[in-house]
C-alpha positions as CSV (number, residue, x, y, z in Angstrom):
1,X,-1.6,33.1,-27.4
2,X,-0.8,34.3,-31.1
3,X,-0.4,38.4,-30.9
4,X,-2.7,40.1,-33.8
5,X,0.5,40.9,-35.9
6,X,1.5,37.8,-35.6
7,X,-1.2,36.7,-37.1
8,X,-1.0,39.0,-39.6
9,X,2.7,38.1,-40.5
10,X,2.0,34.2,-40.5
11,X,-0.8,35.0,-43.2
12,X,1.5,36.8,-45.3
13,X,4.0,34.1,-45.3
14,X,1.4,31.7,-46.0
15,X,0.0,33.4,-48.8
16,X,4.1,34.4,-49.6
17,X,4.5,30.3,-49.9
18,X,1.4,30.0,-52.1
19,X,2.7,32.1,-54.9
20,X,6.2,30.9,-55.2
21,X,4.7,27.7,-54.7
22,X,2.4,28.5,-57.9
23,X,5.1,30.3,-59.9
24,X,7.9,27.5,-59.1
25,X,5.4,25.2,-60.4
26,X,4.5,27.0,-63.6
27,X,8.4,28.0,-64.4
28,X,9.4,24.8,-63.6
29,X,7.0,22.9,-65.6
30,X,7.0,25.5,-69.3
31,X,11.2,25.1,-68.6
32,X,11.1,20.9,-68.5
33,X,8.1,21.1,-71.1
34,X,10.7,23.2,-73.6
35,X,13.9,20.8,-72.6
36,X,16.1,22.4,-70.1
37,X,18.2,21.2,-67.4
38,X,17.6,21.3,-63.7
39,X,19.8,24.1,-63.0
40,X,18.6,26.8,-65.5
41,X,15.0,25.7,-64.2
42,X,16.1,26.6,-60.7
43,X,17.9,29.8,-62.3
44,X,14.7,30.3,-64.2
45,X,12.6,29.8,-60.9
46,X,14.7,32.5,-59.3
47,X,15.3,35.0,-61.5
48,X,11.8,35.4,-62.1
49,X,10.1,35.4,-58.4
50,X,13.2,37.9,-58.2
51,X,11.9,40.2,-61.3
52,X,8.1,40.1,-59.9
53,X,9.5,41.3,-56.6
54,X,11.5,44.3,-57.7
55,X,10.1,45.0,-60.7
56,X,6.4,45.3,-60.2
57,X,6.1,48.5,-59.1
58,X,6.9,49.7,-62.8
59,X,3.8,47.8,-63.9
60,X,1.8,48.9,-61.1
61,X,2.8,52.5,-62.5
62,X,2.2,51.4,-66.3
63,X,-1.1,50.0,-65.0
64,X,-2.5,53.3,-63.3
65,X,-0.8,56.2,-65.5
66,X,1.2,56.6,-62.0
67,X,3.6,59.7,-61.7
68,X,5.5,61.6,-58.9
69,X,3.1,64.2,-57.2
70,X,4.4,67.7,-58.1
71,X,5.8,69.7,-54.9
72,X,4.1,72.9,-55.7
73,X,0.3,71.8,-56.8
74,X,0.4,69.1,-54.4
75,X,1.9,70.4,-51.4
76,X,-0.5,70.0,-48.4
77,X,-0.9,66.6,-50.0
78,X,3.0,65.9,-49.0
79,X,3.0,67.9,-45.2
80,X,0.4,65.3,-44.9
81,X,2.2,62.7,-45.8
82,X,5.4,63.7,-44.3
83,X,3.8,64.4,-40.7
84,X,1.9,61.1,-40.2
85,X,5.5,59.7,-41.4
86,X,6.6,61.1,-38.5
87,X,4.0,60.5,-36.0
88,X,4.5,56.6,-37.5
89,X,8.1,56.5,-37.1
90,X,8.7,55.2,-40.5
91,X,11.1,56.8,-43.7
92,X,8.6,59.4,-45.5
93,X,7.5,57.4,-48.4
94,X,7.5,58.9,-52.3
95,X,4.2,60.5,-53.0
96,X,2.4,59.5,-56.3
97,X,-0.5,60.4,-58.4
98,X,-2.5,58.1,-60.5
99,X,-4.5,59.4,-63.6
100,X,-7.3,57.0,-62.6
101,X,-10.8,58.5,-63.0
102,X,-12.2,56.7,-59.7
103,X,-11.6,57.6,-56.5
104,X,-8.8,55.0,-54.7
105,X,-5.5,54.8,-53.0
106,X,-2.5,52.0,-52.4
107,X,1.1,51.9,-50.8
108,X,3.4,49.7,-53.1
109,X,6.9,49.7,-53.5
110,X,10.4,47.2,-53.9
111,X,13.9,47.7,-52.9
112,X,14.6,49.7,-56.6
113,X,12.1,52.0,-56.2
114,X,11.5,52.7,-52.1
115,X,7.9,52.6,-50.7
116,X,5.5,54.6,-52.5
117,X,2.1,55.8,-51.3
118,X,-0.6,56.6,-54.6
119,X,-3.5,58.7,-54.4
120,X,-5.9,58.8,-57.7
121,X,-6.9,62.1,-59.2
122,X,-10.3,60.8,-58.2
123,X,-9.9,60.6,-54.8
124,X,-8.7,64.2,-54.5
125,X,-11.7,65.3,-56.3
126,X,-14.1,64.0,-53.8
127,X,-12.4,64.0,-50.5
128,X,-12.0,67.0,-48.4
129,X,-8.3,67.4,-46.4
130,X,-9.3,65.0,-43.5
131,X,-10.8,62.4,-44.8
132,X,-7.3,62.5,-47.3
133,X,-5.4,62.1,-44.1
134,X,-7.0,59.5,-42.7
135,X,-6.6,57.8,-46.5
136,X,-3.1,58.2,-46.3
137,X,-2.8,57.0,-42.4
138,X,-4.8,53.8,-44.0
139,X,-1.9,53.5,-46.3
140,X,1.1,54.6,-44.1
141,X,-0.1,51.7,-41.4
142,X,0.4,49.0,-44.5
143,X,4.2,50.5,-44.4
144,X,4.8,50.4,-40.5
145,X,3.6,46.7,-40.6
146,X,5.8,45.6,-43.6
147,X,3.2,44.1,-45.9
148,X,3.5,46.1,-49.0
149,X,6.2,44.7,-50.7
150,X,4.9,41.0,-50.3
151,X,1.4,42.2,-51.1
152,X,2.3,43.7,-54.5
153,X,4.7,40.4,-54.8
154,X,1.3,38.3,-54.4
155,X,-0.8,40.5,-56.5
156,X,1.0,40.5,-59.4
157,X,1.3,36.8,-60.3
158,X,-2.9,36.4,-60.6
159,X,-2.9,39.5,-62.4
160,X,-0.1,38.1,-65.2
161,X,-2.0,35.0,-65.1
162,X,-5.4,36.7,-65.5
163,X,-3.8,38.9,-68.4
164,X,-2.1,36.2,-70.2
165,X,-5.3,33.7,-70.2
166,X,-7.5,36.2,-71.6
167,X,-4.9,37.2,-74.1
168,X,-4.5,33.0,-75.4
169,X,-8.4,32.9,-75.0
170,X,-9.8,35.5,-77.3
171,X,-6.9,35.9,-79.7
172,X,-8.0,35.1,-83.4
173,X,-5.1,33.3,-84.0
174,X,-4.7,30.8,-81.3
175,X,-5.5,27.2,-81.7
176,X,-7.6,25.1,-79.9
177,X,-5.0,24.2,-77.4
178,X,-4.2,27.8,-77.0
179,X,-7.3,28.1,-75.8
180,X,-7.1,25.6,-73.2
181,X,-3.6,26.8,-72.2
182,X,-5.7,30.8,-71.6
183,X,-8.9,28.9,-69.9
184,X,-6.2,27.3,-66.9
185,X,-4.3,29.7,-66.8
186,X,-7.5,32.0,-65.9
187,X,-8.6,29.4,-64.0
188,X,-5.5,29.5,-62.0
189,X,-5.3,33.0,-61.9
190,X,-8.9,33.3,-60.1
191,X,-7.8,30.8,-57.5
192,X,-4.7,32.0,-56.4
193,X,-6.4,35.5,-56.5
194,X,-8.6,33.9,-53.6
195,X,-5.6,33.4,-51.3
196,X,-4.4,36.8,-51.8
197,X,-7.7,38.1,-51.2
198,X,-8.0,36.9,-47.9
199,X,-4.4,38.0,-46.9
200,X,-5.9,41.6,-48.2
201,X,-8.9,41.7,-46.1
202,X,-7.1,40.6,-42.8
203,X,-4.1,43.4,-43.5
204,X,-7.0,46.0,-44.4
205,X,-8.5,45.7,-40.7
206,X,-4.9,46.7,-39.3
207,X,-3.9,49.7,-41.4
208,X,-7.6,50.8,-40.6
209,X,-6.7,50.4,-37.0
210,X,-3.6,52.2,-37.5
211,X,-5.7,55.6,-39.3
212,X,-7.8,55.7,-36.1
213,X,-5.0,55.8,-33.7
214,X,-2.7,57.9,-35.4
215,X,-5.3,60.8,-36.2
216,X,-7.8,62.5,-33.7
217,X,-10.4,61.2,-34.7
218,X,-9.7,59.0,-37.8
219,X,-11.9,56.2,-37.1
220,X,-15.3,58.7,-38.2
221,X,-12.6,60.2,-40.4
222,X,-12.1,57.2,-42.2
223,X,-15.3,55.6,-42.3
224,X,-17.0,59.2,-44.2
225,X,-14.2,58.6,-46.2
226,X,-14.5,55.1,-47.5
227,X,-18.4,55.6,-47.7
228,X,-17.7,58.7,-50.4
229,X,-15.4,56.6,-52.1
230,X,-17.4,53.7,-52.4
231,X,-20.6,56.0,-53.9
232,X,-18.9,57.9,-55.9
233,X,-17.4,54.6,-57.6
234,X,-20.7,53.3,-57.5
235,X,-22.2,56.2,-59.4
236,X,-19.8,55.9,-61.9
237,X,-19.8,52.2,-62.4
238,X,-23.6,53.5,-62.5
239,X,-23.0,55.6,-65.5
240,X,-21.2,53.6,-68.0
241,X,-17.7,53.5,-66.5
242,X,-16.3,50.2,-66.5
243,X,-14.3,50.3,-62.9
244,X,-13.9,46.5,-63.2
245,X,-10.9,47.5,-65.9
246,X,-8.9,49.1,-62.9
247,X,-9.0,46.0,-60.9
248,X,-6.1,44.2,-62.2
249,X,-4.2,45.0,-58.6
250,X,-7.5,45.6,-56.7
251,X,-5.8,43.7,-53.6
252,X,-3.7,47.1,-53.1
253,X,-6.1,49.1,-53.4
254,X,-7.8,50.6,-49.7
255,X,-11.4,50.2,-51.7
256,X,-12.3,47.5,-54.4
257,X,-13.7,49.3,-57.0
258,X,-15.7,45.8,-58.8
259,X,-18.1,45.7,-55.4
260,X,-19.1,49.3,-55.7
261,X,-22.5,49.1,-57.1
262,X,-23.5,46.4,-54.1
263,X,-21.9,48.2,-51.8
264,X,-24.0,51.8,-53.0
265,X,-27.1,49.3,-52.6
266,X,-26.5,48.4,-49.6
267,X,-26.1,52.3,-48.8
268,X,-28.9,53.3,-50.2
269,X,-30.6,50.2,-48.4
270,X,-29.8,51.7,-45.1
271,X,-30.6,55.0,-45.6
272,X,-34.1,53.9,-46.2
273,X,-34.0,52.4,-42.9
274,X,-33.3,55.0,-40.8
């Protein structure tokens, strides 16, 4: 029988296979479309599943107005990090803060820049100390099980794609091919989003495992914590704030901000019934 992390592992090489898969094909065919030879199309092919891999965290960072949390205003924020660290075994990862107006959080990282846990300035706003911790123990479970390097890896292709079709599709400029060339290549993007999705969902359930058994507690920790972050999105999204522009690497992120207002219904929906 097939041990749960094992079943998480064989996910995230299927979903590993899918994207190089996708990206050798695209590489490949723009390199033979513009007339070079087999071996700078494998060099190509290489070079860039190699630059997504270690270079995305900059664009994550680019993204989400991401800097390094300040020692001195945001100490309790690292003794938390630093003790569930500990109490996980694993290398303290750098603490970050993202500018982002909506509450959120994500572990991310590459080989150049070490694993990073982010917090949002929005999240701090809204959650008290516990319900932080139990955040961060979400986040610091994605590190002890290894799948935040290959999740960023994943996330960023459909992202690029995403970008890059809208760009060909509602520039003034491009030709009616262009068009075509930004309609696949958001069609693309959407799909393979799909299979990184599901590899999301299924390696959500185990760093929320990991939160409840690391903190006394964290399971009810967690869960008041999630439900305030997905009303508060929801009452922004509510009010005119477009959360769906944050989305671009919603796969990281421990709540998706573009279900918010369904999921506040669905709140509100059972608070009516009880």
């Amino acid at each position: 029988m097939v041990s749960p992390l094992w079943k998480l592992r064989l996910a995230m090489l299927g979903t590993l296979a899918v994207v190089i898969g996708v990206t050798t094909l695209i590489v490949g065919g723009l390199a033979i479309y513009f007339g070079f030879g087999l071996t700078i199309t494998a060099l190509l092919i290489v070079l860039v599943n190699l630059a997504q891999w270690l270079f995305a965290p900059y664009i994550i960072d680019a993204f989400y107005g991401i800097s390094e949390a300040d020692p001195y205003r945001h100490r309790e924020l690292y003794e938390i990090v630093e003790n569930l660290s500990s109490k996980s075994g694993i290398k303290v990862p750098k603490l970050m803060i993202s500018s982002l107006p909506i509450p959120n959080a994500f572990a991310y990282g590459s080989p150049l820049t070490g694993n990073r846990i982010a917090v949002t300035e929005g999240l701090l706003k809204v959650l008290d100390r516990d319900e932080v911790a139990a955040v961060i123990g979400h986040e610091i479970g994605h590190l002890k099980h290894r799948d935040v390097q290959l999740m960023m890896f994943a996330s960023l292709l459909p992202a690029l794609l995403l970008y890059l079709g809208y760009v060909f599709s509602y520039s003034r400029s491009s030709r009616e091919n262009r068009g075509l060339l930004g309609l696949g290549l958001i069609a693309l993007g959407y799909i393979l989003q799909l299979f990184v999705l599901g590899l999301s969902r299924l390696r959500e359930y185990y760093a929320d495992a990991h939160s409840a058994m690391t903190l006394e507690d964290g399971a009810s920790k967690l869960q008041k914590a999630l439900a305030k972050i997905a009303v508060v999105t929801g009452s922004l999204a509510i009010r005119g704030l477009n959360v769906s522009q944050y989305s671009q690497f919603r796969t990281l992120f421990i709540y998706d901000p573009t279900s918010s207002i369904r999921d506040l219904e669905l709140l509100s929906d059972a608070e009516r019934l009880v």
